[in-house]
N, CA, C and O atoms as a GROMACS GRO file, in nm:
protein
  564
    1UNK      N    1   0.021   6.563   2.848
    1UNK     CA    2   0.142   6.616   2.787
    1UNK      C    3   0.256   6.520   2.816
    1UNK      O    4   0.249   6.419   2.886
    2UNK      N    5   0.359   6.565   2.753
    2UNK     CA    6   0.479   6.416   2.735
    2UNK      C    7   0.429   6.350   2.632
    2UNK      O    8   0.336   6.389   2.562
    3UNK      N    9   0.525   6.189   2.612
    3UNK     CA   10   0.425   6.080   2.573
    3UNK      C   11   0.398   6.022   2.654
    3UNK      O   12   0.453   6.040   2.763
    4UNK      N   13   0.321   5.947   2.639
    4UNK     CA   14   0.194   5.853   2.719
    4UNK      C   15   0.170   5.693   2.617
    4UNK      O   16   0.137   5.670   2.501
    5UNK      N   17   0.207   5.606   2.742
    5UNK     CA   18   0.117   5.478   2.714
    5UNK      C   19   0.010   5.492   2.665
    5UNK      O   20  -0.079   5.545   2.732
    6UNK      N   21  -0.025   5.435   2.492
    6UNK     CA   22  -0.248   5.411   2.520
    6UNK      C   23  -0.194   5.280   2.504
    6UNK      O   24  -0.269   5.226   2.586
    7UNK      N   25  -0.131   5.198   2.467
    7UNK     CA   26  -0.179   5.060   2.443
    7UNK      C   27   0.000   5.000   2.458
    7UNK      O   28   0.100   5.041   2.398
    8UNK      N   29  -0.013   4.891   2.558
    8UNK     CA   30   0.105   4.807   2.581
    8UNK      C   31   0.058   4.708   2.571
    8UNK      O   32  -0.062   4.685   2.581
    9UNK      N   33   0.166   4.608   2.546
    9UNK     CA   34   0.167   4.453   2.525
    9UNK      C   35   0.321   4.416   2.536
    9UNK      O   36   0.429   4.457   2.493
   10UNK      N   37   0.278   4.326   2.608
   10UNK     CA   38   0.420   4.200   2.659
   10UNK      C   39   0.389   4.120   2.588
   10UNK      O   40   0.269   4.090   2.592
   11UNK      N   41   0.504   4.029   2.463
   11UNK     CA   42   0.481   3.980   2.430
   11UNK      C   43   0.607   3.843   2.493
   11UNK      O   44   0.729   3.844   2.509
   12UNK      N   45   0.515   3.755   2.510
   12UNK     CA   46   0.593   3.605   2.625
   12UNK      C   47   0.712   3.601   2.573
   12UNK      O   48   0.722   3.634   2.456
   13UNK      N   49   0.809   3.566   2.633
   13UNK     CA   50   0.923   3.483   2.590
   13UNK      C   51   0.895   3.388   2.511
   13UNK      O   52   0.804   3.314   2.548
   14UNK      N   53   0.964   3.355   2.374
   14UNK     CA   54   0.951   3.259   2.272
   14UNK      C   55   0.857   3.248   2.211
   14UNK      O   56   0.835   3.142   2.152
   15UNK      N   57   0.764   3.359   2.205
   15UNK     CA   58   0.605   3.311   2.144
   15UNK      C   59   0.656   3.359   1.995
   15UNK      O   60   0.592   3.309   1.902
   16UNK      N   61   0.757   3.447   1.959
   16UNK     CA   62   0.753   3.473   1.840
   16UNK      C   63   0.872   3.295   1.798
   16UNK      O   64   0.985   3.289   1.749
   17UNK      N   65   0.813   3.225   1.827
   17UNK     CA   66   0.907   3.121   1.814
   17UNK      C   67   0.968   3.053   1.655
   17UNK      O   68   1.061   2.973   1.645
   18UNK      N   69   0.897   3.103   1.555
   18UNK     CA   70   0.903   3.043   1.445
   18UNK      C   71   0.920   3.132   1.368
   18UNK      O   72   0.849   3.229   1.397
   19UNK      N   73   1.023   3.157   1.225
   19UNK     CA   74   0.995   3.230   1.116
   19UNK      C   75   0.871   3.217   1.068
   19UNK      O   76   0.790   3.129   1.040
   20UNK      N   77   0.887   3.366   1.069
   20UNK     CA   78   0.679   3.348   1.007
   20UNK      C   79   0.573   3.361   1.105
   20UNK      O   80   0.455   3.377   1.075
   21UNK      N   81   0.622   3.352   1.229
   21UNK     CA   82   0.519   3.382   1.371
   21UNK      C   83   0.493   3.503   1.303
   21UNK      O   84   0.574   3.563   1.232
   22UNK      N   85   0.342   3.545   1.334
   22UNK     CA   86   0.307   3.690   1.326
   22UNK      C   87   0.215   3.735   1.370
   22UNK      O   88   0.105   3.679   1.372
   23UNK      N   89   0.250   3.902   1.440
   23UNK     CA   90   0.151   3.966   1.498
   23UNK      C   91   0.068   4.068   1.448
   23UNK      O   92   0.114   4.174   1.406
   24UNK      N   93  -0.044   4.044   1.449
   24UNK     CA   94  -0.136   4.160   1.360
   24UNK      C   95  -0.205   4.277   1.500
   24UNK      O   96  -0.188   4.261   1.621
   25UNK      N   97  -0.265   4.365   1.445
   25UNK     CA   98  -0.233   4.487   1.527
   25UNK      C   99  -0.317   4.579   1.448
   25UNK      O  100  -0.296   4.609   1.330
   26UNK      N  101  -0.454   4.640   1.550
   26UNK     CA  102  -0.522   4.781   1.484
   26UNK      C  103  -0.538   4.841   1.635
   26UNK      O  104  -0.550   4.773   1.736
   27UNK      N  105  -0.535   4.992   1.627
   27UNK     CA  106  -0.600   5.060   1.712
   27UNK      C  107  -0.622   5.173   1.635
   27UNK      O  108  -0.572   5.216   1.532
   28UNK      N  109  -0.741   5.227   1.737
   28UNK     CA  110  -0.804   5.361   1.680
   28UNK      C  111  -0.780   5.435   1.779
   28UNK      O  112  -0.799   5.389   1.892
   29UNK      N  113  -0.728   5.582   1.761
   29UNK     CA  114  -0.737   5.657   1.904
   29UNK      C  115  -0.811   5.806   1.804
   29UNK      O  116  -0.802   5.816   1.681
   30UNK      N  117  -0.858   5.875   1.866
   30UNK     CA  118  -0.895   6.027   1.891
   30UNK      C  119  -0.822   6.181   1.950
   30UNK      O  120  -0.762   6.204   2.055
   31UNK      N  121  -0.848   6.250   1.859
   31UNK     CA  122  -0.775   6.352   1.904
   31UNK      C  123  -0.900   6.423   1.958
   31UNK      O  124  -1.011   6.433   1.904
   32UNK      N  125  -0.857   6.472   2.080
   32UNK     CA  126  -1.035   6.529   2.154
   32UNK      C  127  -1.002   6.672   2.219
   32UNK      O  128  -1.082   6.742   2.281
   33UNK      N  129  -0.850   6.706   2.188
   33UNK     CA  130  -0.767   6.849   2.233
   33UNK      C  131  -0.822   6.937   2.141
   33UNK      O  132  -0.894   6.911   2.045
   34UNK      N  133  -0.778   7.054   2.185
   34UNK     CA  134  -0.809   7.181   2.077
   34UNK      C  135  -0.729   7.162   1.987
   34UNK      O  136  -0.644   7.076   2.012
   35UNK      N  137  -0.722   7.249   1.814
   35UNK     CA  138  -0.662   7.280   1.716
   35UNK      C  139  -0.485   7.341   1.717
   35UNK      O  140  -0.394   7.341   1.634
   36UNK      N  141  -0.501   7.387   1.853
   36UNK     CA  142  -0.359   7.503   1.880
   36UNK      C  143  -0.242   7.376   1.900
   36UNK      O  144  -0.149   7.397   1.822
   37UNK      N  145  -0.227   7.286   1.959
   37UNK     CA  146  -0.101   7.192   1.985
   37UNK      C  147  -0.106   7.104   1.874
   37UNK      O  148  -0.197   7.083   1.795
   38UNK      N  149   0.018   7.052   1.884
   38UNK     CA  150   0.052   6.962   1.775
   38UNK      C  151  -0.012   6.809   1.861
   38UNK      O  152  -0.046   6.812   1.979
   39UNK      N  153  -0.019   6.668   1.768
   39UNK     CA  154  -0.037   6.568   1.850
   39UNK      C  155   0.075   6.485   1.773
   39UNK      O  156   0.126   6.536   1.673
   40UNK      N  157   0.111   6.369   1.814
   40UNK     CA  158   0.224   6.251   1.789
   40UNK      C  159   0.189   6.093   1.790
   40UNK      O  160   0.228   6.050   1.899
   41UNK      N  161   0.173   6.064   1.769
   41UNK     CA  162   0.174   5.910   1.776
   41UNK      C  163   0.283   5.828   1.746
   41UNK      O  164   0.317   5.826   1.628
   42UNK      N  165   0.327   5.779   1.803
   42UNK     CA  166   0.444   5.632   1.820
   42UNK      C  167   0.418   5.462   1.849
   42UNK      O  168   0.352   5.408   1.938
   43UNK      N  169   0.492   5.408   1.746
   43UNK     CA  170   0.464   5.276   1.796
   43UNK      C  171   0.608   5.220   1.796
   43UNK      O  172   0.701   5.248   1.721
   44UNK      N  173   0.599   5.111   1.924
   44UNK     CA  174   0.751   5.078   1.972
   44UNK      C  175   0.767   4.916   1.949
   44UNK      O  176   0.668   4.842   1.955
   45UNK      N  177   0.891   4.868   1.924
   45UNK     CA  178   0.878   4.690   1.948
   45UNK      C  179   1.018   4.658   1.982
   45UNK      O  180   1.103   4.674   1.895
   46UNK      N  181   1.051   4.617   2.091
   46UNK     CA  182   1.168   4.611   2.166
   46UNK      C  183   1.251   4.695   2.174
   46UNK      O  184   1.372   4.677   2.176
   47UNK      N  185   1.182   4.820   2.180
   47UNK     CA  186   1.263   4.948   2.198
   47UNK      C  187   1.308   4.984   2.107
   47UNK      O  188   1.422   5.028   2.120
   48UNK      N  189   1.260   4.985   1.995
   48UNK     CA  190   1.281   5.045   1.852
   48UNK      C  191   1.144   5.127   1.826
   48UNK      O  192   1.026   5.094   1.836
   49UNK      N  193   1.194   5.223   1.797
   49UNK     CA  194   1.066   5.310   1.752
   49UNK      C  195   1.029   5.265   1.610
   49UNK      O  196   1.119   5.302   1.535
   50UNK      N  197   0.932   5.199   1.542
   50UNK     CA  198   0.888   5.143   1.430
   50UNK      C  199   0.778   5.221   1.362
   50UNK      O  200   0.728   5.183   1.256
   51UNK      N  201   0.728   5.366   1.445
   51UNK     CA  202   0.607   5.435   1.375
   51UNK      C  203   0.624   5.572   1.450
   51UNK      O  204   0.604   5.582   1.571
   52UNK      N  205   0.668   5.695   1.357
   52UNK     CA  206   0.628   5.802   1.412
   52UNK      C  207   0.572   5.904   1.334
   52UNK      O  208   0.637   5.956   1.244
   53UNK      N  209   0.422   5.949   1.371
   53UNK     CA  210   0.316   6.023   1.376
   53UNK      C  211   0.437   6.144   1.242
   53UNK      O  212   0.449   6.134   1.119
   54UNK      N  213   0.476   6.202   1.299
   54UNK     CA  214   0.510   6.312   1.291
   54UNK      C  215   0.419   6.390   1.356
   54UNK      O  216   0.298   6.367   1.357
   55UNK      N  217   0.506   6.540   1.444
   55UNK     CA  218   0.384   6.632   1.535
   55UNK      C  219   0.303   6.728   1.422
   55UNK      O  220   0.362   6.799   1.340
   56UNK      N  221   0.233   6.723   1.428
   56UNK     CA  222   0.116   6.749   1.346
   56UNK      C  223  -0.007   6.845   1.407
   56UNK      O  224  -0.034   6.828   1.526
   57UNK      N  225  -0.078   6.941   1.336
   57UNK     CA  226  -0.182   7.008   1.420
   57UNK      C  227  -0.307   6.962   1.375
   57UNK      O  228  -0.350   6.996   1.265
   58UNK      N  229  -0.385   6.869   1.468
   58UNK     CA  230  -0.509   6.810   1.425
   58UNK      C  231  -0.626   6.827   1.490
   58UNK      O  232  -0.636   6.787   1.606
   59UNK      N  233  -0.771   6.911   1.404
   59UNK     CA  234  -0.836   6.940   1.472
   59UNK      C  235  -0.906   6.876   1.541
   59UNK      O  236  -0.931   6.758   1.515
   60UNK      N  237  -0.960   6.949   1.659
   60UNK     CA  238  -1.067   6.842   1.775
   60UNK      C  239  -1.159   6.742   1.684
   60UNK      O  240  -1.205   6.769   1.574
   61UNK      N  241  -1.180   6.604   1.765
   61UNK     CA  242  -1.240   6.518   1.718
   61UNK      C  243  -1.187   6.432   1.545
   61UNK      O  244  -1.261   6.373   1.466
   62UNK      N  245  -1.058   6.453   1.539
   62UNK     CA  246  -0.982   6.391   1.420
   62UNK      C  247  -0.928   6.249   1.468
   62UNK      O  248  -0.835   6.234   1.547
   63UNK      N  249  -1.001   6.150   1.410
   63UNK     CA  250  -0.928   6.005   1.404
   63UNK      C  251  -0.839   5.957   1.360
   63UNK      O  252  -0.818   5.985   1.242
   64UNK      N  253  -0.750   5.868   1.422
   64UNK     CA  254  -0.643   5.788   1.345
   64UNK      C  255  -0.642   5.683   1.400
   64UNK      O  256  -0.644   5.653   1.519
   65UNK      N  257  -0.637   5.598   1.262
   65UNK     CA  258  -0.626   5.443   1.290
   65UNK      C  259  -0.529   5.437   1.246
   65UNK      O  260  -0.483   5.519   1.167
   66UNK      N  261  -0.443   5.286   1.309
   66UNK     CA  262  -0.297   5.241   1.248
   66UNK      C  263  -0.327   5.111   1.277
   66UNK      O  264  -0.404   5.076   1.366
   67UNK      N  265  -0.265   5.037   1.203
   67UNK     CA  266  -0.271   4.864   1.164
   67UNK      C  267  -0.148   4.836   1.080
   67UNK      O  268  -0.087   4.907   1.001
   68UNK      N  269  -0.137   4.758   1.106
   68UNK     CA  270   0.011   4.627   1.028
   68UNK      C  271   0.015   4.494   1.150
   68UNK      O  272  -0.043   4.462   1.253
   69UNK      N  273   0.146   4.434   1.044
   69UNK     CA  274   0.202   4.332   1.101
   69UNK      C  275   0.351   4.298   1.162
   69UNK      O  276   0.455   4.321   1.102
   70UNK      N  277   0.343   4.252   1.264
   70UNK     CA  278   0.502   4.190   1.313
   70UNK      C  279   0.500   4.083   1.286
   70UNK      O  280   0.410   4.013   1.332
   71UNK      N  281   0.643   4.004   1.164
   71UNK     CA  282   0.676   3.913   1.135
   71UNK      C  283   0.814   3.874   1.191
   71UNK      O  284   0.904   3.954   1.213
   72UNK      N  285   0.820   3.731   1.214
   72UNK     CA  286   1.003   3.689   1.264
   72UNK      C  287   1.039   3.641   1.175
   72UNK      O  288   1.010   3.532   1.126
   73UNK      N  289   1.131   3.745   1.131
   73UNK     CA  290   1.232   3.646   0.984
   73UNK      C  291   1.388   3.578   1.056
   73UNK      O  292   1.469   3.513   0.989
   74UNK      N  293   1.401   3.604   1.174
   74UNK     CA  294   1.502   3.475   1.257
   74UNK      C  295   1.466   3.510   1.373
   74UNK      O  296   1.353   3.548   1.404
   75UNK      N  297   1.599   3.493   1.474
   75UNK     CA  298   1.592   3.416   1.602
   75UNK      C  299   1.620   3.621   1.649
   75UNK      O  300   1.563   3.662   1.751
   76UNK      N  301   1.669   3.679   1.600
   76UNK     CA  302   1.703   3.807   1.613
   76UNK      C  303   1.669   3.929   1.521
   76UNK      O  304   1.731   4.031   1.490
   77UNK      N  305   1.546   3.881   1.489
   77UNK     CA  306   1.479   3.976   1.358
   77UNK      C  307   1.391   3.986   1.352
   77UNK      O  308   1.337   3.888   1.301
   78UNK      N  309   1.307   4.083   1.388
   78UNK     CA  310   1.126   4.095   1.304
   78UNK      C  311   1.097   4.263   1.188
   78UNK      O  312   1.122   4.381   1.210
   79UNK      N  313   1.054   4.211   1.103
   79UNK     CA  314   1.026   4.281   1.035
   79UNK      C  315   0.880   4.399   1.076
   79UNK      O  316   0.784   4.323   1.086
   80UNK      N  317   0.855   4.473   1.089
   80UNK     CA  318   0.698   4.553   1.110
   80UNK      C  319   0.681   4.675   1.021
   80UNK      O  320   0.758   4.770   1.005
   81UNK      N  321   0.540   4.647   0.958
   81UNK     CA  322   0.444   4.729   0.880
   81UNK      C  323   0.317   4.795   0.933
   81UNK      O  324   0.217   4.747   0.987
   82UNK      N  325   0.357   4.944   0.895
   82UNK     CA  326   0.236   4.984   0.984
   82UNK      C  327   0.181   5.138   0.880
   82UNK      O  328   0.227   5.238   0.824
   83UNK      N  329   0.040   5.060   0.908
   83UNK     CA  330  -0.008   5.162   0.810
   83UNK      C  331  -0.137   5.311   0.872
   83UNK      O  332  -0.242   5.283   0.929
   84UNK      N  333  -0.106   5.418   0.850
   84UNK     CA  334  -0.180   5.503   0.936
   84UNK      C  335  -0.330   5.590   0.822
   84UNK      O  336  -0.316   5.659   0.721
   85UNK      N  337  -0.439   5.556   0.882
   85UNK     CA  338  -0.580   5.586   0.837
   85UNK      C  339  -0.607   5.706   0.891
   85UNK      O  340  -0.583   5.706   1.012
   86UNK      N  341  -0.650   5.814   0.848
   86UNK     CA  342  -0.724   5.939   0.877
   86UNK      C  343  -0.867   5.995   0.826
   86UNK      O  344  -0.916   5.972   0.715
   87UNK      N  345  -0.919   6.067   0.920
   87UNK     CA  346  -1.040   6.118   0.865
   87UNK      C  347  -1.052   6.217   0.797
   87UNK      O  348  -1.159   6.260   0.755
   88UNK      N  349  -0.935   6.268   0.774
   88UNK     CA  350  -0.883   6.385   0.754
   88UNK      C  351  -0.791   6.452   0.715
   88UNK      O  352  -0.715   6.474   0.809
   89UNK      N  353  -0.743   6.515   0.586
   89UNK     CA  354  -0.599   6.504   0.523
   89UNK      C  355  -0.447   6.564   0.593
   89UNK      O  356  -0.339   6.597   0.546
   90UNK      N  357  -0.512   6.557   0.738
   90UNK     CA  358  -0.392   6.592   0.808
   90UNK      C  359  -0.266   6.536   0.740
   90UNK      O  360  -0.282   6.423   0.692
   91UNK      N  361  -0.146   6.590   0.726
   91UNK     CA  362  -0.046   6.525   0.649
   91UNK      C  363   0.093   6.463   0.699
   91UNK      O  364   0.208   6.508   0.692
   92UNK      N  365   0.017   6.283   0.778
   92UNK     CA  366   0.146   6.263   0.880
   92UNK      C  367   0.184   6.143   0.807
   92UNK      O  368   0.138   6.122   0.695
   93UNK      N  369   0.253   6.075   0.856
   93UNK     CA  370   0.324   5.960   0.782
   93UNK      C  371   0.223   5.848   0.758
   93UNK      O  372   0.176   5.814   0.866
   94UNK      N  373   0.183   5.792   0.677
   94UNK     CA  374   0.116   5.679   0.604
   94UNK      C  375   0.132   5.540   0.626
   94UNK      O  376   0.052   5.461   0.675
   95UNK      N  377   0.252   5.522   0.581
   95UNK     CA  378   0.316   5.410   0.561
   95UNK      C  379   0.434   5.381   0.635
   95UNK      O  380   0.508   5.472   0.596
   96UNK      N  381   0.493   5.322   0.707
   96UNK     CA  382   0.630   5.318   0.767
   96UNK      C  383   0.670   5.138   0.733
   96UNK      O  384   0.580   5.058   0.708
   97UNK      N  385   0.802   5.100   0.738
   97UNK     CA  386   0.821   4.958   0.729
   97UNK      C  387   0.980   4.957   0.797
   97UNK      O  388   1.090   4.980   0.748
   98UNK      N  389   0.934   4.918   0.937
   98UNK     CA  390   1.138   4.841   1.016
   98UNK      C  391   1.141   4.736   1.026
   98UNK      O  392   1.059   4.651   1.060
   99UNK      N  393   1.317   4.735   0.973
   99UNK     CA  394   1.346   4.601   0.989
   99UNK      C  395   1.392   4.586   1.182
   99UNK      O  396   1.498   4.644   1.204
  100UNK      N  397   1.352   4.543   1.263
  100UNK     CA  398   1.412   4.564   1.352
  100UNK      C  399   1.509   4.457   1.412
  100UNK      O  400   1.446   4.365   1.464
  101UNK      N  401   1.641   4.442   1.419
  101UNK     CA  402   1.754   4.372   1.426
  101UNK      C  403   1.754   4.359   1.605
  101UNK      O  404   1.680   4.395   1.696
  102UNK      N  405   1.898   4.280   1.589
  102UNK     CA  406   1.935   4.216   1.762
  102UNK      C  407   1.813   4.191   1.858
  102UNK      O  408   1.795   4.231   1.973
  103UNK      N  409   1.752   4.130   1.796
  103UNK     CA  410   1.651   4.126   1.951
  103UNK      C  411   1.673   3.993   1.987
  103UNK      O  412   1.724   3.909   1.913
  104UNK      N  413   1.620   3.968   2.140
  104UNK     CA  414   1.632   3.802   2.173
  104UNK      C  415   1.462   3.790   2.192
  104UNK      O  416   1.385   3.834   2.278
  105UNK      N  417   1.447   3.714   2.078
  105UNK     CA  418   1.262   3.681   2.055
  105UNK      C  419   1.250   3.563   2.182
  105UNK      O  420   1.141   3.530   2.230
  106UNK      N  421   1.370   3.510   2.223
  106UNK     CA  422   1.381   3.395   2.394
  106UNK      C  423   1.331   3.477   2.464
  106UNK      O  424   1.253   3.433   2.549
  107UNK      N  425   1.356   3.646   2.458
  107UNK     CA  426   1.311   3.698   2.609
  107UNK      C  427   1.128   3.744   2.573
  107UNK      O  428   1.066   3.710   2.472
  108UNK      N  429   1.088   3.803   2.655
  108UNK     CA  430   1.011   3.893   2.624
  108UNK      C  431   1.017   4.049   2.557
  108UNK      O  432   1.115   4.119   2.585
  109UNK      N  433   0.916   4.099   2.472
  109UNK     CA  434   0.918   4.209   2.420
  109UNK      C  435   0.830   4.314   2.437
  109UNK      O  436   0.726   4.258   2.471
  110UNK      N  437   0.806   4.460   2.432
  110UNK     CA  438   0.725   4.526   2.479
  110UNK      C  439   0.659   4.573   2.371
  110UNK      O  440   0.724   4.676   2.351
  111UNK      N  441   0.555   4.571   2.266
  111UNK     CA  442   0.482   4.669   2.209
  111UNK      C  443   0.414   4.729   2.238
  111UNK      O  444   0.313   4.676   2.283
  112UNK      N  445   0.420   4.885   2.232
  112UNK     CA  446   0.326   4.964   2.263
  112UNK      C  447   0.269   5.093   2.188
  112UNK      O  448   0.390   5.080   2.200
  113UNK      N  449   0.231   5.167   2.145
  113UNK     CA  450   0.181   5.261   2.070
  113UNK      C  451   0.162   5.403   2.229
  113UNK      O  452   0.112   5.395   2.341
  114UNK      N  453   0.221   5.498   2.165
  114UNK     CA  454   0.244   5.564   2.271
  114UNK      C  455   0.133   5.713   2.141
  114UNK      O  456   0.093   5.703   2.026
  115UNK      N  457   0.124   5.830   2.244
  115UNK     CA  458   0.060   5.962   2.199
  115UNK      C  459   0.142   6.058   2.319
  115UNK      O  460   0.172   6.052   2.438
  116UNK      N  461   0.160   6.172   2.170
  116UNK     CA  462   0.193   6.269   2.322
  116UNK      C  463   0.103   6.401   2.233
  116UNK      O  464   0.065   6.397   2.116
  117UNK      N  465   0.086   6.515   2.331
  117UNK     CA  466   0.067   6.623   2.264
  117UNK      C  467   0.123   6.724   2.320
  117UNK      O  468   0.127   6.725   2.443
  118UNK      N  469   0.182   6.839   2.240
  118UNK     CA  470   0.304   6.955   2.300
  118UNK      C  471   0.208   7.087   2.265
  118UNK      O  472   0.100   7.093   2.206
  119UNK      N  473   0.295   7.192   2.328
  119UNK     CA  474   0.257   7.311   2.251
  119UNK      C  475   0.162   7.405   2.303
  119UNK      O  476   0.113   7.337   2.394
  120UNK      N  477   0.109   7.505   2.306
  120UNK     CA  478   0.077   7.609   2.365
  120UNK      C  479  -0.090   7.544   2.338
  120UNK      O  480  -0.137   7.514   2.228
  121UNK      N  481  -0.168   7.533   2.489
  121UNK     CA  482  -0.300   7.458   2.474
  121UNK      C  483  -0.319   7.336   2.503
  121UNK      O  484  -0.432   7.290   2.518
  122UNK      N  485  -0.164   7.235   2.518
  122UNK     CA  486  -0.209   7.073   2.523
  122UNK      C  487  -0.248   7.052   2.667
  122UNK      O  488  -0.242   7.139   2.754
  123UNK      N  489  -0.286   6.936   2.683
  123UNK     CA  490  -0.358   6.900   2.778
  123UNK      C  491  -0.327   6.765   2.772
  123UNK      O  492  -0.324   6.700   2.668
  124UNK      N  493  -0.292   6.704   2.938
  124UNK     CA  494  -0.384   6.553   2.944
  124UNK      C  495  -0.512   6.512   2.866
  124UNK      O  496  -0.613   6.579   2.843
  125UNK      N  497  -0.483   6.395   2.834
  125UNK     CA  498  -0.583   6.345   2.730
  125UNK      C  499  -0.651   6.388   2.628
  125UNK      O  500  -0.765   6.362   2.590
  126UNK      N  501  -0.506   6.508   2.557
  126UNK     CA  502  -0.560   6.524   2.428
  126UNK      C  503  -0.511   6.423   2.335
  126UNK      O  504  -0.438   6.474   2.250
  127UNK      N  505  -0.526   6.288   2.322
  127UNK     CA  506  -0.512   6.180   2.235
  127UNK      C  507  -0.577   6.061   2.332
  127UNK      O  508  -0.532   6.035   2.444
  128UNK      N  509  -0.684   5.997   2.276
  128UNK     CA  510  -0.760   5.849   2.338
  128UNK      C  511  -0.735   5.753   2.309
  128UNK      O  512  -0.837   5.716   2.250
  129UNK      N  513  -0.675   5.684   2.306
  129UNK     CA  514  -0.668   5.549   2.239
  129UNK      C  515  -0.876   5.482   2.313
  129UNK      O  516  -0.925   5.481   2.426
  130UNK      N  517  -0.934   5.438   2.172
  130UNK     CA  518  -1.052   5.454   2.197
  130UNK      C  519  -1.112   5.295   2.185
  130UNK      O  520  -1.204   5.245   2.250
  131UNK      N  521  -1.021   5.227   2.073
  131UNK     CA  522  -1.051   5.057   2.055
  131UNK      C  523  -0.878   5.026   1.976
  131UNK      O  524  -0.801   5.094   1.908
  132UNK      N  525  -0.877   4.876   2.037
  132UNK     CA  526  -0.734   4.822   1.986
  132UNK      C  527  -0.779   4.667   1.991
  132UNK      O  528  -0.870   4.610   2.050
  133UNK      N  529  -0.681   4.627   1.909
  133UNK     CA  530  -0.656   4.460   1.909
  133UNK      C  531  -0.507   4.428   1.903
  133UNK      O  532  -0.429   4.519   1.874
  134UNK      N  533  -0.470   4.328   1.922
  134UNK     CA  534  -0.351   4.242   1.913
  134UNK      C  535  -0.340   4.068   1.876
  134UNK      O  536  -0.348   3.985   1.967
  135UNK      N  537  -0.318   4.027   1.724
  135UNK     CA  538  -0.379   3.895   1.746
  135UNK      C  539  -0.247   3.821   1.713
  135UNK      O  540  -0.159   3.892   1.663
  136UNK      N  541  -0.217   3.681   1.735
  136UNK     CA  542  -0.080   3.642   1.717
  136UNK      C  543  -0.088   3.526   1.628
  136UNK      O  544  -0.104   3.425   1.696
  137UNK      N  545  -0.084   3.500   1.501
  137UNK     CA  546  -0.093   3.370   1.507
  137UNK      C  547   0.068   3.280   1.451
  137UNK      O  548   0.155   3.355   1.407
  138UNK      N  549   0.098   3.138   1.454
  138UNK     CA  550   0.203   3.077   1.437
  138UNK      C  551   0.204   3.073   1.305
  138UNK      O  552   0.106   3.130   1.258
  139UNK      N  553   0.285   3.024   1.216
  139UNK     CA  554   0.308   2.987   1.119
  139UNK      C  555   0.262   2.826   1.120
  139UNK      O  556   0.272   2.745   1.212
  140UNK      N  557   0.215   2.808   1.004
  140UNK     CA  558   0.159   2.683   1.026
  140UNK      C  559   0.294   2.594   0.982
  140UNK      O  560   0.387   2.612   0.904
  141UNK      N  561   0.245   2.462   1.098
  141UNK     CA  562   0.368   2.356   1.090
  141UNK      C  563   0.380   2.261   0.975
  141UNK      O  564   0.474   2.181   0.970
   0.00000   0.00000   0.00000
C-alpha cells in the first residue's frame, strides 16, 4: 500500500548529452491483489510525473505493459512517450506524451515507474513489476 518503487534508474550526468540521445523503456508488471482495491501505476523523469495509471479496479492476475521513449530536444528538455498494453479492457490511460522542461541533463536524473494500490482489501505486493528493460542509445554523430 502507498506507492512503491518497481523499477528505478539513475540516469549519469550528461549521458543524455546530445539532441536526439534516447531512452527506450518496457516493463511488464502484474496485478496479483484481489478485485476489491483500485491499482495505479506511475512513471517519473526528473520529478515530473510523465504516466499516470489512473486508480482503476483490476482483476487478480491482470497485466500491464508500458513502453515508450525519452528523447533530448536541448540542454533543458526531454520529450517522453509512453504507451500502456493490457490484457484486459480495464479502462486506464493508453497513451500519455510530456514535454518535460528545466531539467539540467549535466546532472543526473531519476526514472522510475512506481505502483501503488488503495482501498478496502489492498495489500503489499498487490502490483509486481515482473520483467523491465532500459536501453540508451546516442544519436548518431
Amino acid at each position: 500500500t502507498g506507492e512503491t518503487d518497481l523499477y528505478v534508474r539513475t540516469f549519469e550526468a550528461s549521458l543524455f548529452g546530445a539532441n536526439g540521445d534516447t531512452a527506450y523503456f518496457s516493463f511488464t508488471t502484474i496485478i496479483v491483489g484481489a478485485a476489491t482495491p483500485t491499482a495505479q501505476l506511475r512513471i517519473y523523469f526528473g520529478g515530473t510525473n510523465v504516466y499516470d495509471s489512473t486508480a482503476k479496479v483490476f482483476a487478480a492476475g491482470d497485466l500491464v505493459k508500458l513502453k515508450g521513449e525519452i528523447i533530448r530536444v536541448s540542454a533543458t528538455v526531454v520529450r517522453v512517450s509512453v504507451e500502456a498494453q493490457l490484457n484486459t479492457g480495464v479502462g486506464i490511460t493508453r497513451v500519455a506524451y510530456t514535454e518535460v522542461t528545466a531539467l539540467t541533463l549535466s546532472n543526473t536524473n531519476i526514472f522510475k515507474l512506481t505502483g501503488e494500490s488503495a482501498g478496502a482489501g489492498s495489500n503489499n505486493n498487490d502490483i509486481v513489476a515482473k520483467m523491465g528493460f532500459i536501453r540508451f542509445e546516442e544519436v548518431s554523430q
